[in-house]
ZADO-1210 file (C-alpha; in nm, 4 decimals, padded with zeros to 6 digits):
<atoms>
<atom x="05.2671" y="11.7255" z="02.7685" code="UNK" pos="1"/>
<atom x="04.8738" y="11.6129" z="02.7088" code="UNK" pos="2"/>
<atom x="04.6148" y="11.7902" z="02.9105" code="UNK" pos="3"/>
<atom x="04.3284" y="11.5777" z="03.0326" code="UNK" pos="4"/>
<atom x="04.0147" y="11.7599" z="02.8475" code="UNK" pos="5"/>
<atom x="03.6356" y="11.6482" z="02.7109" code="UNK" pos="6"/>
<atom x="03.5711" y="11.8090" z="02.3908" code="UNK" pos="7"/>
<atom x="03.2205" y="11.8421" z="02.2519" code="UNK" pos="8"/>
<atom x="03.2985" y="11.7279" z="01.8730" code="UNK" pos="9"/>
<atom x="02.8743" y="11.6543" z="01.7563" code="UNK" pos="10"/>
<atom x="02.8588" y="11.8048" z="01.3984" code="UNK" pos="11"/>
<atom x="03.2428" y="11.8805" z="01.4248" code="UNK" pos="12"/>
<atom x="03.4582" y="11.8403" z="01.0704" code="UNK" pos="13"/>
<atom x="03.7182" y="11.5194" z="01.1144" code="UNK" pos="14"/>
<atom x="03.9240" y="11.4182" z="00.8452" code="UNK" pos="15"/>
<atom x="04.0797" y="11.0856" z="00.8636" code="UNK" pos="16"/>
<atom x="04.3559" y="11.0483" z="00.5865" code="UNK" pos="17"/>
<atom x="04.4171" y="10.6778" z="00.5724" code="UNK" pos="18"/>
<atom x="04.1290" y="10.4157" z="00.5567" code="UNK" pos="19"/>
<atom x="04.2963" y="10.0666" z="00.7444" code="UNK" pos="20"/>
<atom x="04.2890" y="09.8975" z="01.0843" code="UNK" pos="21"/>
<atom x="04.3909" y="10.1911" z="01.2771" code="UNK" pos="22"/>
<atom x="04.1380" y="10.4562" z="01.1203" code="UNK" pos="23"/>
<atom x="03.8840" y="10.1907" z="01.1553" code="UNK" pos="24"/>
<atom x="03.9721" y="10.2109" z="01.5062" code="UNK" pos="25"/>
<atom x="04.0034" y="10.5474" z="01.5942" code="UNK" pos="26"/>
<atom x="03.7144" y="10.6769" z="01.3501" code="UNK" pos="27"/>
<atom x="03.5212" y="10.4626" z="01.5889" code="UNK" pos="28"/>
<atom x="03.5298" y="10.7138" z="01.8752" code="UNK" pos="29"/>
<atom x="03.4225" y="11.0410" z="01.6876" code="UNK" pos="30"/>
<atom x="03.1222" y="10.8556" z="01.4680" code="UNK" pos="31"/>
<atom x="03.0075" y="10.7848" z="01.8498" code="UNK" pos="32"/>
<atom x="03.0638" y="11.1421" z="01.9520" code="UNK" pos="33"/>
<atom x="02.8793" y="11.2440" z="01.6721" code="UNK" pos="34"/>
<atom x="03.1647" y="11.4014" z="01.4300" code="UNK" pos="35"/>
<atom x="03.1142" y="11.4547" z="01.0360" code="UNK" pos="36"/>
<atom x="03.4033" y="11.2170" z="00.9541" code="UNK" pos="37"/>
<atom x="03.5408" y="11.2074" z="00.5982" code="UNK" pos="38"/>
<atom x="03.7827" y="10.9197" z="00.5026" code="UNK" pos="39"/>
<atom x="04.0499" y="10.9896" z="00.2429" code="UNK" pos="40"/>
<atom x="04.1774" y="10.6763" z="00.1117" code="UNK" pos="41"/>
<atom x="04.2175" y="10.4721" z="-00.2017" code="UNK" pos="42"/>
<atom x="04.0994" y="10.1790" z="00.0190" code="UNK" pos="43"/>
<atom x="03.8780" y="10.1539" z="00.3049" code="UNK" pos="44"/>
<atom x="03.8813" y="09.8797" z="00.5518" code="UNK" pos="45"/>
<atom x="03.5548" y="09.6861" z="00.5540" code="UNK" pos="46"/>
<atom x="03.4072" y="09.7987" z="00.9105" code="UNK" pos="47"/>
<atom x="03.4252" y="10.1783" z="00.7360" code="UNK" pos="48"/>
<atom x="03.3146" y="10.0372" z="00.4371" code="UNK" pos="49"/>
<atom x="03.0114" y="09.9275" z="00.6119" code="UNK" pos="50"/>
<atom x="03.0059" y="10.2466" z="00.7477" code="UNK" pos="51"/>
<atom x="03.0589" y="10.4396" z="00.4072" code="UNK" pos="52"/>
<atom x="02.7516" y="10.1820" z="00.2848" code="UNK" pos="53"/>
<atom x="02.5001" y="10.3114" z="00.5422" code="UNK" pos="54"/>
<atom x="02.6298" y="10.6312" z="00.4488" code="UNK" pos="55"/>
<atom x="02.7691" y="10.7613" z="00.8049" code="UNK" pos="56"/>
<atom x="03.0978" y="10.8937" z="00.6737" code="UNK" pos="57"/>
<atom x="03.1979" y="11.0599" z="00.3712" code="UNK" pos="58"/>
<atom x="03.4787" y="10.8696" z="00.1659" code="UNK" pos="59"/>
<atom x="03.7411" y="11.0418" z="-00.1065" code="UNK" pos="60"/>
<atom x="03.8407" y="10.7039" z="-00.2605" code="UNK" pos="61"/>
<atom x="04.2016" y="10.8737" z="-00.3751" code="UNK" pos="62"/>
<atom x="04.5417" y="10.8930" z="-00.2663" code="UNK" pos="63"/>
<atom x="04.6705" y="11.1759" z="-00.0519" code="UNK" pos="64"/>
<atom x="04.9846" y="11.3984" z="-00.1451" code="UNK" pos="65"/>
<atom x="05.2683" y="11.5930" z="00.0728" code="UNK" pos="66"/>
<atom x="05.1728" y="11.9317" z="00.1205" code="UNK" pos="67"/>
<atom x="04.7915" y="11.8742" z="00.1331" code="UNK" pos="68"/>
<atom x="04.5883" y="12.1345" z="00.3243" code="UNK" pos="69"/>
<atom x="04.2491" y="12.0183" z="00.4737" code="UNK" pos="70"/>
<atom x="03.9931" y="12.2219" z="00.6062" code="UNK" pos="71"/>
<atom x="03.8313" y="12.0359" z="00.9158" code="UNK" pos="72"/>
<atom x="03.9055" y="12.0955" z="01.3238" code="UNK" pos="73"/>
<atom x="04.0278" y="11.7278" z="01.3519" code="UNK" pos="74"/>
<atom x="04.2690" y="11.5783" z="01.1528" code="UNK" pos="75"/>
<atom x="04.3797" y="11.2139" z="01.1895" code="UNK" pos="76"/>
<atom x="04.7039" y="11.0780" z="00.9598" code="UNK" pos="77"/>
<atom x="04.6914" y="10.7245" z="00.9478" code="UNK" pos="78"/>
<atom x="04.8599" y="10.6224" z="00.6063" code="UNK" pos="79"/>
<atom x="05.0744" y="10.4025" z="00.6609" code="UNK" pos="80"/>
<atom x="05.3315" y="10.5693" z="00.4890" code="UNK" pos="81"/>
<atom x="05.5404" y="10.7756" z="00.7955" code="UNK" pos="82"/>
<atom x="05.6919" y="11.0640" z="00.6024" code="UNK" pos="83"/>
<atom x="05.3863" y="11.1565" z="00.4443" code="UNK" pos="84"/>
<atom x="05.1494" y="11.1496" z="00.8261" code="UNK" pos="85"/>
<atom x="05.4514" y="11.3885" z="00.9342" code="UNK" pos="86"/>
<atom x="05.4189" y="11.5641" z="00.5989" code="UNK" pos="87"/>
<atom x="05.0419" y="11.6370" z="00.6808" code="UNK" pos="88"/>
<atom x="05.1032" y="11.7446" z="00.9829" code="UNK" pos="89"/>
<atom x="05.3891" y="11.9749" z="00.9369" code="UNK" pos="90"/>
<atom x="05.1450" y="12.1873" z="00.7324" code="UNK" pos="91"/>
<atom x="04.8279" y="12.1915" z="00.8890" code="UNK" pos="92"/>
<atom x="04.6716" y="12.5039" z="00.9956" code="UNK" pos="93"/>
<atom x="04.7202" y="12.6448" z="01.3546" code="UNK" pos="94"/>
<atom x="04.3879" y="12.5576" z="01.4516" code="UNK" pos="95"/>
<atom x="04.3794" y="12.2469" z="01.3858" code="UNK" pos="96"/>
<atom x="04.4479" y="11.9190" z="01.6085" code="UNK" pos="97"/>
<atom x="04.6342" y="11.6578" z="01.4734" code="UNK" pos="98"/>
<atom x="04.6591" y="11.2890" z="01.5390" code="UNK" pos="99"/>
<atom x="04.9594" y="11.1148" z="01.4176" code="UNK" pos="100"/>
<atom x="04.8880" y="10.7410" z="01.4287" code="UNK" pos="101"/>
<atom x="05.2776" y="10.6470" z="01.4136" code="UNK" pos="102"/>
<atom x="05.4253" y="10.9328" z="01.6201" code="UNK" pos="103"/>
<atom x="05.2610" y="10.9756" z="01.9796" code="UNK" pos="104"/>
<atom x="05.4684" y="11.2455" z="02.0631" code="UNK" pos="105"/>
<atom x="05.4058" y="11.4668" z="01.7627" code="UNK" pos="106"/>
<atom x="04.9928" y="11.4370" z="01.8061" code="UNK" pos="107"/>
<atom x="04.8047" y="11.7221" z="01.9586" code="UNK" pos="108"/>
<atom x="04.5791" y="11.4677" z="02.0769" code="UNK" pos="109"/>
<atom x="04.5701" y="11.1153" z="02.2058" code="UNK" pos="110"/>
<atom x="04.3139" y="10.8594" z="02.2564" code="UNK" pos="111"/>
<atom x="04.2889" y="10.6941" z="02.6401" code="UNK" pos="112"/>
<atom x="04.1176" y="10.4282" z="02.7735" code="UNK" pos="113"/>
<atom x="03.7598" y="10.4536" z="02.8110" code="UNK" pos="114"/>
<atom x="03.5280" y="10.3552" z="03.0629" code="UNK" pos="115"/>
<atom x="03.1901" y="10.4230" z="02.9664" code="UNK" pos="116"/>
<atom x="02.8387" y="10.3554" z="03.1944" code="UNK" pos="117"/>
<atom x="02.5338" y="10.5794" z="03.0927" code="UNK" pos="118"/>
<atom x="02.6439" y="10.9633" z="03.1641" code="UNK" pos="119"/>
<atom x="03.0196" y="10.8457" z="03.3526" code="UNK" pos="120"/>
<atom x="03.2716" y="10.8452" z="03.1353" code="UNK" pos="121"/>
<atom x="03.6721" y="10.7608" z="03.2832" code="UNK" pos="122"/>
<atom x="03.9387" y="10.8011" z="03.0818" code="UNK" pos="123"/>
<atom x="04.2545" y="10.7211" z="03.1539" code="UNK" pos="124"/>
<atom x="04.5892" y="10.7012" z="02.9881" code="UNK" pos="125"/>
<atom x="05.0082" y="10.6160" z="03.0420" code="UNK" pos="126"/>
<atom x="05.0845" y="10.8864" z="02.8192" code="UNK" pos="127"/>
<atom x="05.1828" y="10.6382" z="02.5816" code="UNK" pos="128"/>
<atom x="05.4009" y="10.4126" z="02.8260" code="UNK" pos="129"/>
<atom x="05.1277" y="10.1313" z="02.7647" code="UNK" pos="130"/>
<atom x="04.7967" y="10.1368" z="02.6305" code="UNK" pos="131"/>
<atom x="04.7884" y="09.7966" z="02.7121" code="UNK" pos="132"/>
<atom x="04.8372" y="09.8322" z="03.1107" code="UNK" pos="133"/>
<atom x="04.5601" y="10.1534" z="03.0698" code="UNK" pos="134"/>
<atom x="04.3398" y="09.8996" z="02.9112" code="UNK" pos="135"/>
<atom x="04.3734" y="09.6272" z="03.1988" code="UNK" pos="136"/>
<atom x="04.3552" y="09.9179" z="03.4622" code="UNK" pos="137"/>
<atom x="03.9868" y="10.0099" z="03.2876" code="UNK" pos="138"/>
<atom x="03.8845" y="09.6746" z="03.3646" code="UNK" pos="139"/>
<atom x="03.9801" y="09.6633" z="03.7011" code="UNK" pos="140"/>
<atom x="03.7977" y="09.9668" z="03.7524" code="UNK" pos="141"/>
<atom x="03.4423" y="09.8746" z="03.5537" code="UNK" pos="142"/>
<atom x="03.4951" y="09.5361" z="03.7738" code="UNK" pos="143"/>
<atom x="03.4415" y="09.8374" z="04.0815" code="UNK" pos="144"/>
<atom x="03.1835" y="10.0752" z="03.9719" code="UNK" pos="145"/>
<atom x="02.8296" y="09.9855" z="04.1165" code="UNK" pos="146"/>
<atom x="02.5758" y="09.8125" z="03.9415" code="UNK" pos="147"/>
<atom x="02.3445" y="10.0789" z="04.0144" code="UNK" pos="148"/>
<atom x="02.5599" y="10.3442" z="03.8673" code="UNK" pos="149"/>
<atom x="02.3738" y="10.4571" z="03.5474" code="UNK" pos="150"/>
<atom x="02.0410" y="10.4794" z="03.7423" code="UNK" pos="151"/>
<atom x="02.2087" y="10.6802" z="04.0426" code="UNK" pos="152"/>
<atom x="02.3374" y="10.9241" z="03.7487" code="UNK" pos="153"/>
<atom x="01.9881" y="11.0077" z="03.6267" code="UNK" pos="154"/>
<atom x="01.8432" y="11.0287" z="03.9574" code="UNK" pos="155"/>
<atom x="02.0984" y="11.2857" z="04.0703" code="UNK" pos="156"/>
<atom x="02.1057" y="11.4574" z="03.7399" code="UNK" pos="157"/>
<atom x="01.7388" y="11.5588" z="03.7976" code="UNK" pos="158"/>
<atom x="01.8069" y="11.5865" z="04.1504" code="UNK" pos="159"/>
<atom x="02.0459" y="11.8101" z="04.0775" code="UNK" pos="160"/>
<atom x="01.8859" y="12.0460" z="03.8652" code="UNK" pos="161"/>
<atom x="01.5935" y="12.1055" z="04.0542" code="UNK" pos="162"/>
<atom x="01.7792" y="12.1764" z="04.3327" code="UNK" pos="163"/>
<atom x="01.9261" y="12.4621" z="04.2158" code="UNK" pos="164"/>
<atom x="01.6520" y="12.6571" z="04.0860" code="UNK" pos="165"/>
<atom x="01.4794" y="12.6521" z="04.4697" code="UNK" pos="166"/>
<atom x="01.5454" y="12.9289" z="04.6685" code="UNK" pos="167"/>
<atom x="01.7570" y="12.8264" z="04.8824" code="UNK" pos="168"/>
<atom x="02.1194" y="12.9256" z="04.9923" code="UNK" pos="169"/>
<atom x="02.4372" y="12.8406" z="04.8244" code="UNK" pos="170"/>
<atom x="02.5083" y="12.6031" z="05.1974" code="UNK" pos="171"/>
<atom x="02.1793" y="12.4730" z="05.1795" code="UNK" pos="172"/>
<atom x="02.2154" y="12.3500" z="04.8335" code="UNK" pos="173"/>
<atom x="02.5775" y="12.2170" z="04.9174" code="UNK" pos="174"/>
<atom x="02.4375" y="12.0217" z="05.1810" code="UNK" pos="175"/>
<atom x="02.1893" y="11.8836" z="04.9645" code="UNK" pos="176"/>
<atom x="02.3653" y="11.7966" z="04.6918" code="UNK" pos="177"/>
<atom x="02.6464" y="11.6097" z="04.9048" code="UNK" pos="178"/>
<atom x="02.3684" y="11.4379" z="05.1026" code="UNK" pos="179"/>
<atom x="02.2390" y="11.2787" z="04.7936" code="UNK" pos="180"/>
<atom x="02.5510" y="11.1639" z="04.6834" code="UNK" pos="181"/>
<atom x="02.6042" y="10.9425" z="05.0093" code="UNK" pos="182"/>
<atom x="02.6014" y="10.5804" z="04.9173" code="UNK" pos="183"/>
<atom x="02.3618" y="10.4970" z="05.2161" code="UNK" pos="184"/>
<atom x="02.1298" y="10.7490" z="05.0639" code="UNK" pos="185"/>
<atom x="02.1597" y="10.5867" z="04.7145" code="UNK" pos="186"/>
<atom x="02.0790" y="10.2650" z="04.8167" code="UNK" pos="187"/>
<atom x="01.7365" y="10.3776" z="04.9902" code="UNK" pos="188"/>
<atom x="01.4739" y="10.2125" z="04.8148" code="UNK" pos="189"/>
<atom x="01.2321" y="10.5342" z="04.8789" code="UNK" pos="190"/>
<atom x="01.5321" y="10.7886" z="04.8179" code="UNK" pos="191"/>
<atom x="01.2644" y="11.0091" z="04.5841" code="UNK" pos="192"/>
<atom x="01.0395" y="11.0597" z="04.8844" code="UNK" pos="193"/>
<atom x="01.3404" y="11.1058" z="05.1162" code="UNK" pos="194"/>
<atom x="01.4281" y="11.4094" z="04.8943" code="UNK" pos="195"/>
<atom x="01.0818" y="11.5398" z="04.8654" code="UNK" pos="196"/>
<atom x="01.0935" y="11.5144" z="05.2542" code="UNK" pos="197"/>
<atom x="01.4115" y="11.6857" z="05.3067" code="UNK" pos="198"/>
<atom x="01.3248" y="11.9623" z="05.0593" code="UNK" pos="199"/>
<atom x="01.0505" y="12.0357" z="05.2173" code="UNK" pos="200"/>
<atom x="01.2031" y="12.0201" z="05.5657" code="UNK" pos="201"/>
<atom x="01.4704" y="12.3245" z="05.4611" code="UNK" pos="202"/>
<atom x="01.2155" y="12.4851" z="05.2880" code="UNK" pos="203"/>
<atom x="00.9814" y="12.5981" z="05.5846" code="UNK" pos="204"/>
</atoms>
């Protein structure tokens, strides 16, 4: 059973084995994330060959064999061949995490549904019932989140950390920080000078 989790992967090792549709795909979310992503592949499909091109992933234009041993933290096997993605997998190292593009239930990891808005990020998955329904559900829910919502973000972000560097105590800053949060307080044109106002106010 998966275990919701963020993982920071910037500068990480990820070795995709496979260079088609589906690595062009999932290669996508770690280039993002900021992952040193290798392709091994005798062909590469031409969004990673664009990528190769501007030189943001490493390519090994060659085939792959059973029994390979790769030395990265992520490993993705997405040949289309399935014997030789369970191959892979059966011997990679204990460390590693795996992602087996034909066999859900033999990955260590999976990739959800991802609603992104400045520093928000919602993921959500069936556990491999239907990506599709997780998909339409993420719309539904970007259809919901506030227009504001990136702006409130950074405006409670610095909030946030200059609230807890004031001496005040561990209630006070509670109260604060919930207060903030408040929709009706969000929407306050002058919210900035409401917090200035009600830091001083505890503060005396």
């Amino acid at each position: 059973m998966h275990m919701p989790l963020f993982l920071e992967v910037k500068n990480q090792t990820v070795i995709a084995v496979g260079g088609g549709a589906v690595a062009a795909r999932k290669v996508r979310h770690f280039l993002d994330a900021g992952a040193a992503i290798t392709i091994i592949a005798p062909k590469l499909h031409p969004f990673l060959q664009q990528l190769y091109q501007k030189g943001k992933i490493k390519w090994q234009e060659r085939e792959v064999h059973e029994g390979e041993h790769f030395n990265c933290l992520f490993l993705l096997l997405m040949t289309d061949k399935k014997e030789l993605n369970m191959s892979l997998y059966e011997n990679k190292q204990p460390h590693q995490l795996a992602y087996v593009a034909n066999d859900a239930m033999k990955s260590d990891v999976s990739f959800p549904a991802v609603l992104q808005r400045g520093a928000l990020s919602l993921a959500l998955s069936t556990g491999g019932a239907s990506p599709v329904y997780a998909k339409q559900l993420k719309n539904k829910l970007a259809d919901q989140l506030p227009a504001e919502i990136e702006a409130d973000l950074i405006f409670l972000d610095q909030a946030r950390k200059r609230i807890l560097t004031l001496p005040l105590t561990p209630e006070q800053k509670k109260q604060i920080l919930q207060k903030i949060t408040e929709e009706e307080f969000l929407r306050q044109g002058n919210r900035q000078q409401l917090l200035e106002e009600m830091l001083e106010a505890v503060q005396k």
